[in-house]
C-alpha positions as a Markdown table, in Angstrom:
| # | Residue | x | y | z |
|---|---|---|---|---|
| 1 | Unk | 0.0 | 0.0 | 0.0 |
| 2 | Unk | 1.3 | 3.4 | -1.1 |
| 3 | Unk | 1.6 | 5.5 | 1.8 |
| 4 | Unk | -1.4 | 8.6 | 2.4 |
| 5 | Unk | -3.1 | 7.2 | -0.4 |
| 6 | Unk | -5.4 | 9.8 | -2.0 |
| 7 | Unk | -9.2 | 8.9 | -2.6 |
| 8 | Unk | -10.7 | 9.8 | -5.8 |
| 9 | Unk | -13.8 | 9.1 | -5.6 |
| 10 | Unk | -14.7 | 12.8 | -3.6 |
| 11 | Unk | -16.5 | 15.6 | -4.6 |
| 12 | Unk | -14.0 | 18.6 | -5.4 |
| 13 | Unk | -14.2 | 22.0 | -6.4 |
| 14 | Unk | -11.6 | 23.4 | -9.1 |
| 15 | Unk | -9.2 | 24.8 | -6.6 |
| 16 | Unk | -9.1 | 20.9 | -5.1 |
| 17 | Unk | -9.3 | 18.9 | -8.4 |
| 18 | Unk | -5.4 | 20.7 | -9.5 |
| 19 | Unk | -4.2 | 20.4 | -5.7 |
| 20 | Unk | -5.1 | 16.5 | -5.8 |
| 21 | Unk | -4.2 | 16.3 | -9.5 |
| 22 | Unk | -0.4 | 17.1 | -8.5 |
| 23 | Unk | -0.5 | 15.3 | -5.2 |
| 24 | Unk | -1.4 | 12.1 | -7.6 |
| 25 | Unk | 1.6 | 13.0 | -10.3 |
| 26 | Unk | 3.6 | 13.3 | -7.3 |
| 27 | Unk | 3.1 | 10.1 | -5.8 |
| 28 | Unk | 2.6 | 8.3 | -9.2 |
| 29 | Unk | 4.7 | 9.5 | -11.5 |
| 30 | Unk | 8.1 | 7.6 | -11.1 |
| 31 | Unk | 5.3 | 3.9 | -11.3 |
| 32 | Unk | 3.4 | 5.4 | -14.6 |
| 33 | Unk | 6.5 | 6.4 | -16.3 |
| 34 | Unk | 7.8 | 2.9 | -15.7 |
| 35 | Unk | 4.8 | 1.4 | -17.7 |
| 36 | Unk | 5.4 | 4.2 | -20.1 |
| 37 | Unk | 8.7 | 3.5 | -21.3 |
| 38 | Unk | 7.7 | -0.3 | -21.0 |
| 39 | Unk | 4.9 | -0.2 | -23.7 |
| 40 | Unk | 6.4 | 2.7 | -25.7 |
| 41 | Unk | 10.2 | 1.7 | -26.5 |
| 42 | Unk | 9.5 | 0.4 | -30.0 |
| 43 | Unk | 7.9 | 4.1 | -30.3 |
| 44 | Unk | 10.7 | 5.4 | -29.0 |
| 45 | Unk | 13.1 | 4.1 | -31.1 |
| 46 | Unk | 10.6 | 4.5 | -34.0 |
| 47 | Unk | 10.1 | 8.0 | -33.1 |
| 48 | Unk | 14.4 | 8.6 | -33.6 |
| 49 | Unk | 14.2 | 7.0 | -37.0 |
| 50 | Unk | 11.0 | 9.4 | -37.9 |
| 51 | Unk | 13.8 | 12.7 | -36.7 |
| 52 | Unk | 16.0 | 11.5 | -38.6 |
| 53 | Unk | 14.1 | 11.1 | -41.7 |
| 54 | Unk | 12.5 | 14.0 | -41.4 |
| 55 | Unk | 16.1 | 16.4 | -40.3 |
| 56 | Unk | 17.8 | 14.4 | -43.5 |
| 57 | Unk | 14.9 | 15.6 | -45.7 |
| 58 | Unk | 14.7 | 18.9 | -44.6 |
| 59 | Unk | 18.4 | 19.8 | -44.3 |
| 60 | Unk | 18.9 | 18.4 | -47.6 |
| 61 | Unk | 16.0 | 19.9 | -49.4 |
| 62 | Unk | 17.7 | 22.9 | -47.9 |
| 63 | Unk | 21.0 | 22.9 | -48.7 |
| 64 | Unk | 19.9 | 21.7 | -52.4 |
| 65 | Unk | 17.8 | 24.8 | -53.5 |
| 66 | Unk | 18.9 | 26.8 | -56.0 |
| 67 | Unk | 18.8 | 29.7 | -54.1 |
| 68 | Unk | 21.8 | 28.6 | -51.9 |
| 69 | Unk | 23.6 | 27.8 | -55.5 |
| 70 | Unk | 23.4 | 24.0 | -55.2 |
| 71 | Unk | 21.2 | 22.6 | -58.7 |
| 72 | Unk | 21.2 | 18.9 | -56.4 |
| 73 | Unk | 18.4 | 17.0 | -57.4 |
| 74 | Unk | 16.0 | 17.0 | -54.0 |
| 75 | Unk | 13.9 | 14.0 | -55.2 |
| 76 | Unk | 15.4 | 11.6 | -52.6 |
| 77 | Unk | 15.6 | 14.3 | -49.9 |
| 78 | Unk | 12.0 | 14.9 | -50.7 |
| 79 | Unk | 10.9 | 11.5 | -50.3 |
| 80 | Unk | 13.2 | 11.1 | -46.9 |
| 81 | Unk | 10.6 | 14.1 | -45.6 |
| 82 | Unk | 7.5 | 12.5 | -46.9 |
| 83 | Unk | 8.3 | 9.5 | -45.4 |
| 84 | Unk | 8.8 | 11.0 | -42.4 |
| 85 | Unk | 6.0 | 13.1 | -42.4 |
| 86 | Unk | 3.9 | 9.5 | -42.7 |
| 87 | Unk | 5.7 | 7.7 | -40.0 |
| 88 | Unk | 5.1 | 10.7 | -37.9 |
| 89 | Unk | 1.2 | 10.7 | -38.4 |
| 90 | Unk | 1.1 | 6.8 | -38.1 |
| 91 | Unk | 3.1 | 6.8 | -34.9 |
| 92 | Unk | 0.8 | 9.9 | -33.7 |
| 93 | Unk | -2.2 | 7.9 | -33.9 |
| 94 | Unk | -0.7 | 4.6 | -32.5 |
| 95 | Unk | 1.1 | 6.2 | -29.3 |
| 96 | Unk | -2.4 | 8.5 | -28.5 |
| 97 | Unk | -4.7 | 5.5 | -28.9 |
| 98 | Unk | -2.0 | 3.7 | -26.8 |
| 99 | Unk | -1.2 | 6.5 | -23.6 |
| 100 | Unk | -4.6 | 7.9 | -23.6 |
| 101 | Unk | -5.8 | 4.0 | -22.4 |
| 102 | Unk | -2.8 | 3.5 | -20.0 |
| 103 | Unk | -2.9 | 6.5 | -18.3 |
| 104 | Unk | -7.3 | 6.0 | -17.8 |
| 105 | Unk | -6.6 | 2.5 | -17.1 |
| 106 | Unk | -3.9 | 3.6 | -14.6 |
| 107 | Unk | -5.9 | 5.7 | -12.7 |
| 108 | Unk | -8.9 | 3.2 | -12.7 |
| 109 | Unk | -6.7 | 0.7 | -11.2 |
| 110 | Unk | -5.2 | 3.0 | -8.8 |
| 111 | Unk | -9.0 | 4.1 | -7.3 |
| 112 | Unk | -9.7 | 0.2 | -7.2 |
| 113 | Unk | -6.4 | -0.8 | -5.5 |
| 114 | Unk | -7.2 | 2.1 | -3.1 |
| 115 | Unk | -3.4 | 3.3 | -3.6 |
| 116 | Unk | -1.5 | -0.3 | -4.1 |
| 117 | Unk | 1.3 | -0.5 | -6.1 |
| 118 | Unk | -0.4 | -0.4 | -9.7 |
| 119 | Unk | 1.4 | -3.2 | -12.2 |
| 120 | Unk | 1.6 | -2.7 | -15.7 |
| 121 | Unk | 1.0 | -6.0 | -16.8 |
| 122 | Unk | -2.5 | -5.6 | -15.3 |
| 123 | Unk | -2.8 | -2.3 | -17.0 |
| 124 | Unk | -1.8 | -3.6 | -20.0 |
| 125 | Unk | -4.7 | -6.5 | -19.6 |
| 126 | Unk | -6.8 | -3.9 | -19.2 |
| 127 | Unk | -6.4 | -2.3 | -22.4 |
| 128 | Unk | -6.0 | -5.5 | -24.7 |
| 129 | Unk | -9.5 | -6.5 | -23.3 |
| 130 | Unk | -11.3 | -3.7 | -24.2 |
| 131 | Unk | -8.7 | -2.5 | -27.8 |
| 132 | Unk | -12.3 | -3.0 | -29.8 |
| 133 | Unk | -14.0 | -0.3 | -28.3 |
| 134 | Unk | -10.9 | 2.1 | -27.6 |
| 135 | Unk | -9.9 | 1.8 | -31.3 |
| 136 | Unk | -13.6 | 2.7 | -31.7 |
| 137 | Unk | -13.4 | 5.3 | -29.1 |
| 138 | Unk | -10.7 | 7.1 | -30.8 |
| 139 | Unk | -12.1 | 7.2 | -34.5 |
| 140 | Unk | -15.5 | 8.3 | -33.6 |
| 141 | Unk | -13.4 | 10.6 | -31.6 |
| 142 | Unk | -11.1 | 11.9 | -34.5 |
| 143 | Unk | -14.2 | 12.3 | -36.6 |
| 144 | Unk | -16.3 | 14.5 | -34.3 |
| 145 | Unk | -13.1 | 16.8 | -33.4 |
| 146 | Unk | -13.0 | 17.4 | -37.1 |
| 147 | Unk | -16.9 | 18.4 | -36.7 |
| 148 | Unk | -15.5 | 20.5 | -33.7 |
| 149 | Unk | -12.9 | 22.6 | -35.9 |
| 150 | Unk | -15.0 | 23.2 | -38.9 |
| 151 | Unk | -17.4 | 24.9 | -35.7 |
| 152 | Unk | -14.6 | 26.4 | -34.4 |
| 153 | Unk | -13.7 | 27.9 | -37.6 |
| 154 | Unk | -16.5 | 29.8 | -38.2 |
| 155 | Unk | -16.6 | 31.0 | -34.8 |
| 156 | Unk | -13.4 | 32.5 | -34.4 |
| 157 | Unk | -14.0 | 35.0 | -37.2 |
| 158 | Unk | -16.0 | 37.0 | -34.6 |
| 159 | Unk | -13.6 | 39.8 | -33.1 |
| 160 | Unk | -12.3 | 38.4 | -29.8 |
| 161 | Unk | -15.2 | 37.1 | -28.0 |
| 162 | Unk | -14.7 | 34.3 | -31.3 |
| 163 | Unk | -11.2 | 33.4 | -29.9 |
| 164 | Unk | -12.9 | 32.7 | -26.2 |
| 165 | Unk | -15.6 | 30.8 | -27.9 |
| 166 | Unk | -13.0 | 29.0 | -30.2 |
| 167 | Unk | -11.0 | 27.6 | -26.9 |
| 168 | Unk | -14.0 | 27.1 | -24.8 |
| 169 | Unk | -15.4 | 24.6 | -27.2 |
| 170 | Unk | -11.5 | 23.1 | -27.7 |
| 171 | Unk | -11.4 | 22.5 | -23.8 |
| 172 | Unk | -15.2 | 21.1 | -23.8 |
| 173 | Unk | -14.6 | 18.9 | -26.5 |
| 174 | Unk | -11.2 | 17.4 | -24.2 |
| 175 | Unk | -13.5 | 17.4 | -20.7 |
| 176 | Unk | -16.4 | 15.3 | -23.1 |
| 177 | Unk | -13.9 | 13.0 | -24.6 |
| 178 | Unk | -12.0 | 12.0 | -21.8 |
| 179 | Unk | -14.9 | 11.8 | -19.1 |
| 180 | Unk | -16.5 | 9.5 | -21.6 |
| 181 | Unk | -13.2 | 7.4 | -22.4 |
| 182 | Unk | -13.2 | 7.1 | -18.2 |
| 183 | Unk | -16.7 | 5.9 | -18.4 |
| 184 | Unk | -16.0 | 3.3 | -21.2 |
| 185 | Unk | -13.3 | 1.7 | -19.3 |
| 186 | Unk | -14.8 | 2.1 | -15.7 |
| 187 | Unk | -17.8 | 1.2 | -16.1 |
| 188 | Unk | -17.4 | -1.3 | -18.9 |
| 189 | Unk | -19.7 | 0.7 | -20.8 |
| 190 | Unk | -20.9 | 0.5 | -25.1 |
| 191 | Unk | -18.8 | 3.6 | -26.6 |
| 192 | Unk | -22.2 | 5.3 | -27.3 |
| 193 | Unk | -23.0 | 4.9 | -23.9 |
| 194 | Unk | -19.9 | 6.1 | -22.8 |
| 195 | Unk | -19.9 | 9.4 | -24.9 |
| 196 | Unk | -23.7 | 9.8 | -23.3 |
| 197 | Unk | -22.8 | 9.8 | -20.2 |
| 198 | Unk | -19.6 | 12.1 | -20.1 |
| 199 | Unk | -22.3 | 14.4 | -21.8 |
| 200 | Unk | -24.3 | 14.3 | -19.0 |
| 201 | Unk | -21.1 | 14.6 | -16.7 |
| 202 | Unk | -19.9 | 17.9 | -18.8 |
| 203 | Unk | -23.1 | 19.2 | -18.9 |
| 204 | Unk | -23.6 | 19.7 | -15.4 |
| 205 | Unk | -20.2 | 20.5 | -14.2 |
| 206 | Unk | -19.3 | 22.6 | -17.5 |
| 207 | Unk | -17.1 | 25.3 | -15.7 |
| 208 | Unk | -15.6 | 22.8 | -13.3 |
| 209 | Unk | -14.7 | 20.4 | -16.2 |
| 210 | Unk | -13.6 | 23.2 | -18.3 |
| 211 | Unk | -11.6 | 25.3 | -15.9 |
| 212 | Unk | -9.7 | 22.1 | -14.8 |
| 213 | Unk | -8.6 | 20.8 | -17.7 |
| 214 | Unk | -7.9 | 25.1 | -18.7 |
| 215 | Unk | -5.8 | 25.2 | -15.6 |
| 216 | Unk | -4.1 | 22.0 | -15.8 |
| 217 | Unk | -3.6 | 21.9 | -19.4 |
| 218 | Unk | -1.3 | 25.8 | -19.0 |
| 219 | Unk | 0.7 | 24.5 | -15.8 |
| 220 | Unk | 1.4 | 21.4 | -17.7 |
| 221 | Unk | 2.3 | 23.4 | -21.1 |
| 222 | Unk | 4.7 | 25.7 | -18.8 |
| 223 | Unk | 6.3 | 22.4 | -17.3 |
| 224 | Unk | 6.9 | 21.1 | -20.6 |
| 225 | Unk | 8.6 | 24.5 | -21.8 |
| 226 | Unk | 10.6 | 24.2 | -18.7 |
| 227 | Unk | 11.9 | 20.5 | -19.4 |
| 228 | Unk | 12.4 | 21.6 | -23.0 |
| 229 | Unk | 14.4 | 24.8 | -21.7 |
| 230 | Unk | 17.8 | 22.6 | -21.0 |
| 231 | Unk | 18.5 | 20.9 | -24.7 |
| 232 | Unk | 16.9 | 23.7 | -26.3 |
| 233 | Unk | 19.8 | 26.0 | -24.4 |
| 234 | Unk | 22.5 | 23.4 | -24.9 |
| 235 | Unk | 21.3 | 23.0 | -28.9 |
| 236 | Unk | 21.8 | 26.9 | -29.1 |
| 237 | Unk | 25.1 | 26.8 | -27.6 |
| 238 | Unk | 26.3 | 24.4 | -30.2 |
| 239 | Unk | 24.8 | 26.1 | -32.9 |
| 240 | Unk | 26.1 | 29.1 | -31.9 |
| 241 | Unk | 30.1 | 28.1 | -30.8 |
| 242 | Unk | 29.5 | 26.0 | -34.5 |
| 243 | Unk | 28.8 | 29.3 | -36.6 |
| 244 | Unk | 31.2 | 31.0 | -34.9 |
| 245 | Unk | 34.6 | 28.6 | -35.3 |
| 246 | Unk | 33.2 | 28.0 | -39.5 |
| 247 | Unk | 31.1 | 25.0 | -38.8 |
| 248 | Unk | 28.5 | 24.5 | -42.2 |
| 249 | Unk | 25.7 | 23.1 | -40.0 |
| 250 | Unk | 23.9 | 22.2 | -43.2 |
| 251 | Unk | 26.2 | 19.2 | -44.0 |
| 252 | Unk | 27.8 | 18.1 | -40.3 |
| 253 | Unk | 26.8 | 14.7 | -39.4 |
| 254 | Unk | 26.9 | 15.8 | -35.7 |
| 255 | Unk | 24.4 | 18.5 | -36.1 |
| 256 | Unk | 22.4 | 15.9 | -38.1 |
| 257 | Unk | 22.4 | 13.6 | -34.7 |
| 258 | Unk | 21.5 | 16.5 | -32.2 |
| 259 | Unk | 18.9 | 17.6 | -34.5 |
| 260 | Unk | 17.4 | 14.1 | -34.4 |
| 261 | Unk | 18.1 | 13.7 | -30.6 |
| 262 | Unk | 16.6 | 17.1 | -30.2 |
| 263 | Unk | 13.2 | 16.5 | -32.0 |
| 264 | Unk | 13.2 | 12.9 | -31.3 |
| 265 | Unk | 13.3 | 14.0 | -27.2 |
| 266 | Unk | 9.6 | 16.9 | -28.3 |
| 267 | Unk | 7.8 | 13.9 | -29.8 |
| 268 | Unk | 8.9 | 11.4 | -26.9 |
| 269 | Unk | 7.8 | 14.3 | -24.2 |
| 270 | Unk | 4.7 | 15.2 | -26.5 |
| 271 | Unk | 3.5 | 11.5 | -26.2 |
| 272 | Unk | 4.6 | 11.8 | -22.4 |
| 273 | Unk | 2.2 | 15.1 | -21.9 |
| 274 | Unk | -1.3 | 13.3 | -23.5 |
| 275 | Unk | -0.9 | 10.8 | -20.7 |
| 276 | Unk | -0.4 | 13.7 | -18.5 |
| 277 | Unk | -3.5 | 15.2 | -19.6 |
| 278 | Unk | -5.8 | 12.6 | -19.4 |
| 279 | Unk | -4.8 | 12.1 | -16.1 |
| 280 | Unk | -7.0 | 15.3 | -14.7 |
| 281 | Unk | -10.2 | 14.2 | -16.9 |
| 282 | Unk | -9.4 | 10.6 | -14.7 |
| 283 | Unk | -9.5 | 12.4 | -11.8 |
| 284 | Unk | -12.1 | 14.9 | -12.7 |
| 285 | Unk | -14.1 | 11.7 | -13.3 |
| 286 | Unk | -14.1 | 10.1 | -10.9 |
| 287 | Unk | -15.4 | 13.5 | -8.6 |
| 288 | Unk | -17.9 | 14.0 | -10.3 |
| 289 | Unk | -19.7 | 11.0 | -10.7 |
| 290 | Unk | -19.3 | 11.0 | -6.7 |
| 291 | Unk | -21.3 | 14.2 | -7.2 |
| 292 | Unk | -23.6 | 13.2 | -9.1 |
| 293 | Unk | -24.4 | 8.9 | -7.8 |
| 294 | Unk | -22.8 | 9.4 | -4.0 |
| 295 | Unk | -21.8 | 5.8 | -4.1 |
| 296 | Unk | -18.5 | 6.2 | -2.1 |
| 297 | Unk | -20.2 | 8.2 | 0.6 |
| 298 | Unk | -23.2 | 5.7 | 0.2 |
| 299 | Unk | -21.0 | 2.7 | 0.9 |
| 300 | Unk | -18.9 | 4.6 | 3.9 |
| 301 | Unk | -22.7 | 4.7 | 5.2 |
| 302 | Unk | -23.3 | 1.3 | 4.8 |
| 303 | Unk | -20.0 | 0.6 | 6.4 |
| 304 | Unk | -20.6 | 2.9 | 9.7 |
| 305 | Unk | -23.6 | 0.8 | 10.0 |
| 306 | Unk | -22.0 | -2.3 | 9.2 |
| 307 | Unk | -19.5 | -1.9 | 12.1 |
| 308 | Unk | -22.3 | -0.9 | 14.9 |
C-alpha cells in the first residue's frame, strides 16, 4: 500500500481537483513512467528513425535549392521528408490510442487498489480486453473533433469574443472525450454509452470540467517548456560556438544527430504530456460521478452501520 493514499472518488471543487491532481503526479509518476517507457520503447526508437528522416529531408532539401547555389536534385531528400511526415502521423495515432488508455486505465486501477502498487502488466490487460471499443473510441473521436474545428472555424471570425468561444469549445470537446473514455473503461460501458454519459457529466459540471482541464492543461504546457528549456539551451550553444569557429551546420553529421536527438526527445515528451493530460479528466471523473451517484459516501454509510 502506497503511503497517504489519495481517494478519488470525492466531490472537489476546481481549486481541489489541481491540488489532488499534482499530489497524484507526485506520488505516481516515477510507477506510470515505468509502464510508459515499458509499452512505448519500440515508439521510442521508432520515433528517432522518424527525426531522422525528417532532419535528413529537410536539411537536404535545404541545402539543395537553388537559391543557396546547389542545382542537387532534391527527389530523394523529398521522399526522406515525406516518409517521415507518414511515420510521424502513423506513430501519432498509434502512441495516442496507446497513452490515452494506460494513463485512464492507470488511474482506474489505482482508485480500485485504493493506492496499491499499480502493475503494468494488469494495465496492460486492461487495455487488450477492451482495444475493440478504444480503437472505436478514438475514430469516432477523431471524426467528431474534425466536426469541432469546422465549428470552431466559423466562430473565431468574430472579433475576440470568437477566440474565447474558439477555446472554450477546444477545452469542452477534451473534458467530453476523456470523461466519456473514463466511463468506457470504468464502467465497462458501449462507446455510445460512454460518450452519453460524459455528456451528461460535462453538462452539469461545464465550468468545473472546463476550468480544470484550462488550468491544468497551461501549468502542464509551462512544465513542458521548462523540461524543454535545458537541450533547447545546450542546442543553441552548439549552434552558436558552431557558426562561430566555420562550422556549415547544413552538412555536419553531428548536427544531423542532435537535430534528431533534439526532435526525437519533443515527440517522446509530447506522447509523455497526452498521458499527463488525461490524467486530470481521470480524476475529474471520478469526482464527479461521486457528485452526481454518491456511491463512495453511500458505501462509507453502509459501512458505519455495518460496524455498529
Amino acid at each position: 500500500m502506497q503511503k497517504e493514499y489519495i481517494p478519488l472518488k470525492r466531490q472537489r471543487d476546481v481549486g481541489e481537483m489541481i491540488t489532488t491532481y499534482f499530489d497524484f503526479l507526485k506520488k505516481n509518476f516515477k510507477t506510470f513512467l515505468n509502464i510508459f517507457i515499458s509499452y512505448n520503447g519500440l515508439f521510442i526508437l521508432a520515433f528517432l528513425g522518424v527525426s531522422y528522416l525528417l532532419v535528413t529531408g529537410f536539411v537536404g532539401a535545404f541545402v539543395a535549392t537553388p537559391s543557396l547555389g546547389m542545382t542537387n536534385d532534391t527527389t530523394t531528400y523529398q521522399i526522406y521528408f515525406g516518409a517521415g511526415i507518414l511515420g510521424f502521423f502513423i506513430l501519432f495515432i498509434i502512441t495516442a490510442v496507446l497513452n490515452y488508455s494506460l494513463a485512464a486505465v492507470y488511474v482506474i486501477k489505482y482508485e480500485k487498489n485504493k493506492g496499491a502498487i499499480v502493475e503494468k502488466r494488469e494495465v496492460w490487460e486492461v487495455v487488450k480486453q477492451n482495444l475493440g471499443k478504444i480503437v472505436l473510441f478514438i475514430i469516432l473521436m477523431m471524426l467528431m473533433y474534425l466536426g469541432v474545428m469546422i465549428v470552431g472555424a466559423i466562430i473565431s471570425f468574430i472579433p475576440i469574443l470568437g477566440s474565447i468561444a474558439y477555446y472554450i469549445l477546444i477545452l469542452a470537446y477534451t473534458s467530453w472525450m476523456g470523461l466519456s473514455f473514463m466511463a468506457m473503461i470504468n464502467d465497462n460501458k458501449e462507446v455510445t454509452e460512454a460518450y452519453s454519459e460524459g455528456w451528461n457529466l460535462l453538462k452539469k459540471y461545464f465550468w468545473k470540467s472546463v476550468l480544470s482541464n484550462l488550468v491544468i492543461g497551461m501549468l502542464l504546457g509551462i512544465l513542458m517548456m521548462v523540461v524543454l528549456m535545458i537541450p533547447g539551451i545546450l542546442i543553441g550553444v552548439y549552434a552558436f560556438h558552431s557558426l562561430d569557429t566555420g562550422v556549415d551546420l547544413a552538412n555536419s553529421p553531428l548536427a544531423n544527430v542532435i537535430w534528431t536527438l533534439a526532435l526525437s526527445l519533443v515527440l517522446v515528451l509530447y506522447t509523455l504530456n497526452q498521458s499527463m493530460a488525461q490524467f486530470v479528466n481521470g480524476i475529474l471523473y471520478f469526482s464527479l460521478h461521486e457528485e452526481t451517484y454518491n456511491e463512495a459516501t453511500r458505501e462509507r454509510i453502509d459501512n458505519i452501520g455495518a460496524s455498529e
